[in-house]
Legacy VTK file of the C-alpha trace (Angstrom):
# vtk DataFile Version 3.0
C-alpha trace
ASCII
DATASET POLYDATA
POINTS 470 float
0.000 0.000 0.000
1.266 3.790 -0.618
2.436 5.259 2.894
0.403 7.522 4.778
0.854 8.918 8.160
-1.553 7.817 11.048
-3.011 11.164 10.891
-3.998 10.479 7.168
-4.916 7.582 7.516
-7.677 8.455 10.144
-8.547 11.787 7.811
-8.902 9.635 4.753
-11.636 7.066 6.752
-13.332 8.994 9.469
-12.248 7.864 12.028
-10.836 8.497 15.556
-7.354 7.993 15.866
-5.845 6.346 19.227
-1.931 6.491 19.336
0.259 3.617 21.186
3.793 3.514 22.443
6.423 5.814 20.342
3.636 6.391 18.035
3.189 10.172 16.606
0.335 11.691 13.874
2.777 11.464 11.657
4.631 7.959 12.278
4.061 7.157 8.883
2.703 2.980 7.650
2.699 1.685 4.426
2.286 -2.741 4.582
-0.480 -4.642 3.625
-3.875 -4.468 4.874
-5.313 -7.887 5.518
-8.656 -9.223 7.669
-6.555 -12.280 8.849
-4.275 -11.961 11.745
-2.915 -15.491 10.613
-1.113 -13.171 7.814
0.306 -9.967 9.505
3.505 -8.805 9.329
5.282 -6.088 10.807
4.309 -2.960 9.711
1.100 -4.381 8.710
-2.330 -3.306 8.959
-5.331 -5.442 10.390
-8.922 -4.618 10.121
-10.733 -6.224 13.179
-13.667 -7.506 10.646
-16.775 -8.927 12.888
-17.506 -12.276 11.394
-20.744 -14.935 11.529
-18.247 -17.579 13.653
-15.727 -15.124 15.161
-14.392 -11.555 15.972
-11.503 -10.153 14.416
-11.436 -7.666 17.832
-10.492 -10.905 19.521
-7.333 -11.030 17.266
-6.236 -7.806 17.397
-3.480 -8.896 20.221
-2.655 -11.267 17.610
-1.678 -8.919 15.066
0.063 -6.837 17.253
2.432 -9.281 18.274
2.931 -10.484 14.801
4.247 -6.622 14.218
1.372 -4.253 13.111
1.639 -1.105 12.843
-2.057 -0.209 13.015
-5.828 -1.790 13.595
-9.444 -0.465 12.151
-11.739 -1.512 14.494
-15.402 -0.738 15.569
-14.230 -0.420 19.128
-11.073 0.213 21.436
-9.129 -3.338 22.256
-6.693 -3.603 25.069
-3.650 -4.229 22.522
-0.179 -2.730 21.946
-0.781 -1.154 18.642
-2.226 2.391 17.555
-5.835 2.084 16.558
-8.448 3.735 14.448
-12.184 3.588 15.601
-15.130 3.192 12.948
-18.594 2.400 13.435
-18.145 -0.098 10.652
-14.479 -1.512 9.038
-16.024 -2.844 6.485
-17.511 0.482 5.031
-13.903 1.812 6.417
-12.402 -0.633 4.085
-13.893 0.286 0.976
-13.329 4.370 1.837
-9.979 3.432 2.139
-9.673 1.501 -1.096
-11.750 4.369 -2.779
-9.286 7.067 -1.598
-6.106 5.180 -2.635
-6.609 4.423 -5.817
-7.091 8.368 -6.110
-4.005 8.846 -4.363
-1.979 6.658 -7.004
-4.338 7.665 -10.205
-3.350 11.515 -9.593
0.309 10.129 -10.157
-1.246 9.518 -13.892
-0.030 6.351 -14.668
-2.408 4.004 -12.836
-4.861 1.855 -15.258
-7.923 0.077 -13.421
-9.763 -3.040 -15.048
-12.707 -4.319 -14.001
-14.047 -8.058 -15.108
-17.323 -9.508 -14.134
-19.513 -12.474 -15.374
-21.327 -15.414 -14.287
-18.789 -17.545 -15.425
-15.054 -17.042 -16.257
-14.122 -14.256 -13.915
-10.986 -15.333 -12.353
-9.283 -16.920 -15.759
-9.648 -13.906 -17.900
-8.241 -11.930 -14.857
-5.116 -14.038 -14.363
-4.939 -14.519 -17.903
-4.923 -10.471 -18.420
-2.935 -10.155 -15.280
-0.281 -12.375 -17.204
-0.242 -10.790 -20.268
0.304 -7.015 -18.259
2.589 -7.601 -15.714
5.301 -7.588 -18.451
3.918 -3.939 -19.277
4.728 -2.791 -15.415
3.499 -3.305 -11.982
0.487 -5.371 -12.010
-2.169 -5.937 -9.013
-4.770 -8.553 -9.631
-7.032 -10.619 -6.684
-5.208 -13.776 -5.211
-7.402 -16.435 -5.852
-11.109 -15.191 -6.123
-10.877 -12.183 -3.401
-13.979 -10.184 -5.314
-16.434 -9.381 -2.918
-17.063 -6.420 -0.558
-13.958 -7.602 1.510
-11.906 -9.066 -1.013
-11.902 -6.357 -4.108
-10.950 -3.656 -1.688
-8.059 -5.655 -0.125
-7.288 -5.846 -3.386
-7.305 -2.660 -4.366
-5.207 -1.844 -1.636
-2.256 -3.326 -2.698
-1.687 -0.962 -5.090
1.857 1.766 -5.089
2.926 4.695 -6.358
4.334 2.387 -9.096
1.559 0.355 -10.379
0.628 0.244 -13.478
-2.652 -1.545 -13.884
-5.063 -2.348 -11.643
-7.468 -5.746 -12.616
-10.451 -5.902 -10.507
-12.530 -9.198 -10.139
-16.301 -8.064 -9.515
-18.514 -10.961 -7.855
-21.808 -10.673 -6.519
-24.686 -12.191 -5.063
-27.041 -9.219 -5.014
-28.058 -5.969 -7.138
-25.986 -3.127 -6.480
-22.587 -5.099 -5.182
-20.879 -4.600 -8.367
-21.750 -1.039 -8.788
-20.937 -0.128 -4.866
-17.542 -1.990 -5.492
-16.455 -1.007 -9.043
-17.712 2.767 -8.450
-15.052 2.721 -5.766
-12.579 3.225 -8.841
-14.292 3.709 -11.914
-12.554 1.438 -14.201
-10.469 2.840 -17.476
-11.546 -0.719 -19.128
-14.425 -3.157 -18.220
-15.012 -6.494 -19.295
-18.219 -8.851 -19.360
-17.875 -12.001 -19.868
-21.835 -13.806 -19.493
-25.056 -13.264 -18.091
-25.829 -16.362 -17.083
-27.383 -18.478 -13.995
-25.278 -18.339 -11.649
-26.003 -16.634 -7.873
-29.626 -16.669 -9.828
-31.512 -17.532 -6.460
-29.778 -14.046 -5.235
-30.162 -11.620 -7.986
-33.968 -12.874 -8.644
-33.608 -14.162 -12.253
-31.519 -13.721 -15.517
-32.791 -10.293 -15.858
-31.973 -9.108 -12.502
-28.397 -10.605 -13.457
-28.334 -8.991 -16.489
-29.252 -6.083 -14.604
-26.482 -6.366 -12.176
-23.145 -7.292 -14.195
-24.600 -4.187 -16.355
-23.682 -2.192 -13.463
-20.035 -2.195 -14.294
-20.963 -0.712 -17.531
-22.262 2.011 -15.741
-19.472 2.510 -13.178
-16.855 2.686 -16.150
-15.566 6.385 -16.222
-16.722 8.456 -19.613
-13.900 7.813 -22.447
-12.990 4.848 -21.079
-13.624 1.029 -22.952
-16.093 -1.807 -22.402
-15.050 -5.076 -23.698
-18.231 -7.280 -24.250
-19.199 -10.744 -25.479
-20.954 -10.218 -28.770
-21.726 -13.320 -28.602
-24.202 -13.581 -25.694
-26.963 -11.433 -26.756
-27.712 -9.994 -23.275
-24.124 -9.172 -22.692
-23.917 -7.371 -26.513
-27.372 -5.608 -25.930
-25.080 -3.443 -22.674
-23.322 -1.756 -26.149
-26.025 0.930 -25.557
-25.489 2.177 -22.271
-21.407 2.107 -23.076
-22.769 4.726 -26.033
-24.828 6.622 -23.728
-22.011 7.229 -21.511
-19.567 7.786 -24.129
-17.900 4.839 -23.841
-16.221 3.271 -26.438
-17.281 -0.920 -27.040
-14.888 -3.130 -27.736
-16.167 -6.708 -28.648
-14.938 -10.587 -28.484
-16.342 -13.917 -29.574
-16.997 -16.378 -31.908
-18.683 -14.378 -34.381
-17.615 -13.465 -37.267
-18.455 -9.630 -36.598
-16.819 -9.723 -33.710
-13.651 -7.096 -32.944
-11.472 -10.147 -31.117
-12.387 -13.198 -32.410
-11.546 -17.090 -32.199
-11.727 -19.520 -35.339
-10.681 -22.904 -36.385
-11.019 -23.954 -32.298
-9.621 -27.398 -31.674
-9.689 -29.093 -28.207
-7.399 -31.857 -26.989
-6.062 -33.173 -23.752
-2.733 -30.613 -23.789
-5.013 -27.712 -24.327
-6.960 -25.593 -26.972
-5.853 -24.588 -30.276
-7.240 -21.464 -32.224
-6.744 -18.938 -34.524
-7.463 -15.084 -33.565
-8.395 -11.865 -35.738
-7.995 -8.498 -34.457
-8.687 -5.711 -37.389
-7.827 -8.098 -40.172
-4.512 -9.969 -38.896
-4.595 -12.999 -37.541
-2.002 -15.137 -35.357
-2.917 -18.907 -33.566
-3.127 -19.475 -30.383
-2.641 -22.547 -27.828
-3.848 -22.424 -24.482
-2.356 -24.749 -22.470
-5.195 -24.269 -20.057
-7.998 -27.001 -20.792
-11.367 -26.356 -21.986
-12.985 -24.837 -25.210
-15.026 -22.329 -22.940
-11.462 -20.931 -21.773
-11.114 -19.357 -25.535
-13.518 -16.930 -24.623
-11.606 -15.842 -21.682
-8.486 -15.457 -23.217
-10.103 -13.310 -26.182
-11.871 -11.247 -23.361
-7.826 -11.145 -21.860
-6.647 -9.884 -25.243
-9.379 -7.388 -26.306
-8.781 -5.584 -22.835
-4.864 -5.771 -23.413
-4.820 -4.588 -26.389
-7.977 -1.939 -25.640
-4.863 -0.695 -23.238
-1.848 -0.649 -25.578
-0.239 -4.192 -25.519
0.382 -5.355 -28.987
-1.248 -8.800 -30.451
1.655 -10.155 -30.961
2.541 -9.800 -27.120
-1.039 -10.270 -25.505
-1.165 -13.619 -27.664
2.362 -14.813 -26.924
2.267 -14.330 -22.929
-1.492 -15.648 -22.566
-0.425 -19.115 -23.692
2.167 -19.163 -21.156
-0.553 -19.800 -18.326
-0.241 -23.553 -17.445
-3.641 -23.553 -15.182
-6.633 -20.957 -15.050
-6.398 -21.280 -11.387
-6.176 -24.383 -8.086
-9.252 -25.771 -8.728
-10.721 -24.827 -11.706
-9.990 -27.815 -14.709
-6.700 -28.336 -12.614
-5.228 -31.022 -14.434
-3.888 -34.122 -11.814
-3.285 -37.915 -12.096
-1.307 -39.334 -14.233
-1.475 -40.898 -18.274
-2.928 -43.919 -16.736
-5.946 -41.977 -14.814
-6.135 -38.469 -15.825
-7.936 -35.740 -12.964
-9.436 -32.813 -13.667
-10.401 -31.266 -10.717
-12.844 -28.117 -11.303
-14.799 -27.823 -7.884
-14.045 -24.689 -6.775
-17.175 -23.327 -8.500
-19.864 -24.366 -10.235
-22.826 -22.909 -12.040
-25.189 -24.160 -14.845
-23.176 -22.954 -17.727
-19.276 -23.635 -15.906
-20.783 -27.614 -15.521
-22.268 -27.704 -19.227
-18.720 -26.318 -20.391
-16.902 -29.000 -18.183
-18.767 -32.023 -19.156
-18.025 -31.072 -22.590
-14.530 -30.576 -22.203
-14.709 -33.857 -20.227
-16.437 -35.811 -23.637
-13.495 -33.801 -25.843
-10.837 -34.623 -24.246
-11.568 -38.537 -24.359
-10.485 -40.745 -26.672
-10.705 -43.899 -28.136
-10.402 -47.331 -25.577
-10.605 -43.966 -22.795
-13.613 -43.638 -20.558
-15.735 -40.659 -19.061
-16.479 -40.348 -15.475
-17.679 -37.116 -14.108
-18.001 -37.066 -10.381
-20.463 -34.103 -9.734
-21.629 -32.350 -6.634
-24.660 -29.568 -6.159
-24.256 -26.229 -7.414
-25.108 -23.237 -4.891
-27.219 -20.158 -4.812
-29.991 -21.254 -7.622
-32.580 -20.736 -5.375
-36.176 -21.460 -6.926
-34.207 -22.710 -10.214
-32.179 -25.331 -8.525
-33.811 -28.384 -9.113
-34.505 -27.245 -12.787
-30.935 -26.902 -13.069
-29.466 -30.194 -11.647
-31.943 -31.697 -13.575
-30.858 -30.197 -16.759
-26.931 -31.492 -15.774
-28.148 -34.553 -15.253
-29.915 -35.038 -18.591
-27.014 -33.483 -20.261
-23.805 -36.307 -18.374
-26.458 -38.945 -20.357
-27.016 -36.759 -23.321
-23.130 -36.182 -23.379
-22.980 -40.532 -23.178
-20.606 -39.601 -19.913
-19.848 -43.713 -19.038
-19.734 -43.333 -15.302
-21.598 -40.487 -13.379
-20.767 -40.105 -9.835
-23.278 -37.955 -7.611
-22.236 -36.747 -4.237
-24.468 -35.062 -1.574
-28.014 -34.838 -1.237
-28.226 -31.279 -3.045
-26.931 -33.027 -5.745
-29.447 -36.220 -5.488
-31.567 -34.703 -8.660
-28.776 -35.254 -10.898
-28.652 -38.808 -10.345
-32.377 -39.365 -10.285
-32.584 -37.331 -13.549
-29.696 -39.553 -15.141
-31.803 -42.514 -14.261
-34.697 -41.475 -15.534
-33.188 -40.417 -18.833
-31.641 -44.012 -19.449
-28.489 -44.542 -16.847
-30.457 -47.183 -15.325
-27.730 -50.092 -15.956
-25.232 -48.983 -13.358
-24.023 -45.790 -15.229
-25.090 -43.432 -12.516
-24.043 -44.099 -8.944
-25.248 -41.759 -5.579
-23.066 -41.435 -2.741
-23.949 -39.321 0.138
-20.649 -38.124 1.193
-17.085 -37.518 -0.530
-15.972 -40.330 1.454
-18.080 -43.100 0.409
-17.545 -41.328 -3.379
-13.351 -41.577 -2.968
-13.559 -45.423 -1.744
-16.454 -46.340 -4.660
-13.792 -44.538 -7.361
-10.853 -46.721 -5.911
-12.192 -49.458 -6.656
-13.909 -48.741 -10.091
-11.251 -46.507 -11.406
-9.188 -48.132 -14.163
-6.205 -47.635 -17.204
-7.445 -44.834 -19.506
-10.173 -43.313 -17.370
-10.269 -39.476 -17.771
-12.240 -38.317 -14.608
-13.656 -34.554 -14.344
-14.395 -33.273 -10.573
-16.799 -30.453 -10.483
-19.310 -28.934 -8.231
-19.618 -25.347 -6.127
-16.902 -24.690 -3.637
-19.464 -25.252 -0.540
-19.903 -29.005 -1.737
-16.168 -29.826 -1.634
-15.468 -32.200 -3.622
-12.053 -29.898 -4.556
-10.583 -32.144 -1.814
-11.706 -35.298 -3.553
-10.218 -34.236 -6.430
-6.959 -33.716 -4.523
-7.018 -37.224 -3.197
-8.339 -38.968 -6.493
-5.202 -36.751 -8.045
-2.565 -37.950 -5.536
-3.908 -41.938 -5.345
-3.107 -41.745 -9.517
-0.197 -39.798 -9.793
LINES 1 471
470 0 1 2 3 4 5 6 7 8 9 10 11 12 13 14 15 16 17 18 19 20 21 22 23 24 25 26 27 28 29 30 31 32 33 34 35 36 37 38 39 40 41 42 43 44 45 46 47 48 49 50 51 52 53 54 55 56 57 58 59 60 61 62 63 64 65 66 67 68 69 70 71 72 73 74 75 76 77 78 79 80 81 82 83 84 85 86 87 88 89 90 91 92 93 94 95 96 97 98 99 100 101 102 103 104 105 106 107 108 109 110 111 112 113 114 115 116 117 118 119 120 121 122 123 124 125 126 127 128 129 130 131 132 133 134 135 136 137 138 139 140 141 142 143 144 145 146 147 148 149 150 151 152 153 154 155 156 157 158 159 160 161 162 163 164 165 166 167 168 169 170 171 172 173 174 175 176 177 178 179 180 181 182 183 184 185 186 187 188 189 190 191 192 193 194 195 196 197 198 199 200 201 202 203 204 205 206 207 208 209 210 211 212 213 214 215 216 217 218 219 220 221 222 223 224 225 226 227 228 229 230 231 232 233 234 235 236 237 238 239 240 241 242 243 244 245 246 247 248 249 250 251 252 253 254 255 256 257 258 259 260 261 262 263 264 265 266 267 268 269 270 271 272 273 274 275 276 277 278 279 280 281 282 283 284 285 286 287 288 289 290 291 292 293 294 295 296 297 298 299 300 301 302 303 304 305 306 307 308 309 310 311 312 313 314 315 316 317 318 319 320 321 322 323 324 325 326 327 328 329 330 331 332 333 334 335 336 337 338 339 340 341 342 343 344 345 346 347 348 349 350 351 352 353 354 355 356 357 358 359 360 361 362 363 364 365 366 367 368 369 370 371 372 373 374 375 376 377 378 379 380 381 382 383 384 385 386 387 388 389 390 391 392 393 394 395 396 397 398 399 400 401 402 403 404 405 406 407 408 409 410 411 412 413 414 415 416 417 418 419 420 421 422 423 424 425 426 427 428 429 430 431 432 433 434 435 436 437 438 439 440 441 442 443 444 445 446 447 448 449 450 451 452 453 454 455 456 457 458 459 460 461 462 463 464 465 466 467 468 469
């Protein structure tokens, strides 16, 4: 984080500043700013977040003797480091976030992206993050840090000497994405899909259309909105880029698109494809697997090049990504039993792309088993959706499909009904009974996908499935 004194620090967030020790208004701190006293350094600053199991006050002693310089809290703790009081760190937080990213933009080099989508959030972003970081200092999210905690701890990492800024916008809820990417205004914003995902919490595919347009909205007048021409509710957002005087850059498979993909061929070392950008074209080969990944990386590319990065170097650094991220089409095993674990997350569309991939990437005397857990946050639409998974594994001819959990029972009993009735669907209750089932049935030349949300957790039978075959 840029270094401000204590006395800023307490200006820029409103709140009241209590000193400790040797410390003055203007001892001056400048580490990282972190909820988790597990991770504080010295010079550090925590942010005493109250939680729904514990109290980050309780940890504030914690992070002192790990070497903070500083806490945000919501009330004074009997600790040996200087304090700043709030009536609510998490609103603190985002102030904070809001007011350096002005600090550093004033500079005038400072770029911020913002990404959002149902699907593909957190592989376009390291993908873009990989293709910039050669351009100059880069701050992206570890892992999938994108809600109202995690984007401004992002955002907070940034220095008088960053360059670009990539912002990963999640949400459950309308008006998340606008409170969070209206806390910088990004130069360049990328959509990715409107699709089902967090459905049960946005109220529909219109209220989610409704809410990743919201970035649309936050992105500051002359600035650039890359879109997916080739979902029609994600093109149709063109118009209110116009009517902001923003400029619309677009990527897909469509031939009218401003990025776009062609001759796209799938195999088990990756994804092959040719891309166009204003007439010249140059292939590409993502070693990341999964056809659905192409429209990531041309979302990557549009945005890198929307900033300044030439083809030629957006293509050649985006195919040096080995993995989109842990967890997501993770590639484990060995040649004999080949893992792909994908369970960190898991929506409608993310599970129709991986069984796919699953059904491309096997060949001949190889056979398909997808062990599948429930997807979250459908709300009303959740059993519609499981059952349309379920009649897409047999649709797909996926030989062995492996259920786990009761959320995820509809799969199974739709696969039964829709002809896996001679031992091709199996139901286990727990990852436990799954893991000792898959010992015993997994053989030579089995290519096994993992995949469900992260609150099912079958990323850890994945793991173990991926260690027992290596």
């Amino acid at each position: 984080m840029i270094a401000l004194t204590l006395t800023q620090f307490a200006d820029a967030i409103g709140g009241e500043l209590r000193l400790t020790g040797a410390d003055t208004a203007e001892t001056t701190v400048s580490g990282t700013v972190d909820t988790d006293s597990r991770v504080i350094g010295a010079g550090d600053i925590f942010v005493a977040k109250p939680g729904e199991v514990t109290d980050g006050h309780l940890f504030v002693a914690v992070a002192a003797q790990a070497g903070a310089a500083l806490a945000i809290v919501e009330r004074p703790v009997d600790a040996p480091v200087s304090q700043i009081v709030v009536p609510d760190v998490v609103d603190a937080l985002a102030t904070l976030a809001r007011f350096v990213v002005s600090q550093v933009r004033s500079l005038g080099r400072l770029r911020v992206i913002g990404i959002t989508g149902s699907n593909g959030k957190t592989t376009t972003k390291n993908m873009l993050a990989r293709i910039l970081e050669a351009e100059g200092e880069t701050v992206a999210p570890r892992a999938s840090l994108n809600n109202e905690v995690g984007a401004p701890l992002t955002m907070l990492r940034v220095t008088d000497d960053t360059a670009f800024l990539v912002s990963e916008f999640g949400a459950s809820g309308p008006g998340e994405i606008a409170r969070l990417a209206g806390l910088v205004e990004p130069d360049v914003s990328v959509v990715l899909m409107v699709g089902m995902a967090h459905a049960g919490g946005f109220g529909g595919i219109e209220a989610t259309f409704a809410a990743k347009s919201e970035l649309v909205h936050a992105t500051r007048p002359g600035g650039v909105a890359v879109l997916n021409i080739d979902d029609g509710r994600v093109a149709s957002m063109a118009t209110i880029a116009t009517a902001r005087d923003i400029s619309v850059r677009s990527f897909g498979r469509s031939g009218t698109a401003d990025v776009r993909a062609d001759d796209v061929e799938v195999s088990a070392s990756g994804t092959r494809c040719v891309v166009t950008i204003d007439g010249r074209s140059l292939p590409l080969r993502l070693q990341v697997l999964g056809e659905h990944h192409v429209m990531n990386a041309l979302a990557a590319i549009a945005a890198a090049t929307a900033l300044g990065v030439s083809f030629s170097d957006s293509v050649a650094r985006v195919e040096t990504l080995e993995i989109a991220e842990r967890w997501r089409m993770e590639p484990l095993g060995s040649e004999r039993v080949r893992i792909i674990n994908d369970a960190y997350n898991a929506s409608p569309d993310s599970m129709a792309a991986a069984l796919r991939t699953l059904a491309q990437l096997t060949g001949p005397g190889e056979r398909t088993v997808a062990v599948l857990g429930a997807m979250s946050e459908l709300g009303e639409y959740s059993e519609e959706e499981h059952d349309r998974v379920g009649l897409l594994a047999v649709r797909l001819r996926i030989q062995r499909i492996v259920i786990v959990g009761a959320d995820a029972r509809r799969m199974f009993l739709e696969a039964i009904s829709q002809g896996s009735w001679d031992g091709e669907a199996v139901f286990f209750p727990d990852a436990d009974a799954a893991y000792d089932y898959l010992m015993g049935e997994l053989r030579d030349g089995d290519r096994v996908l993992v995949k469900s949300s992260n609150a099912a957790g079958l990323r850890f039978l994945g793991d173990r499935l991926g260690e027992s075959f290596s």
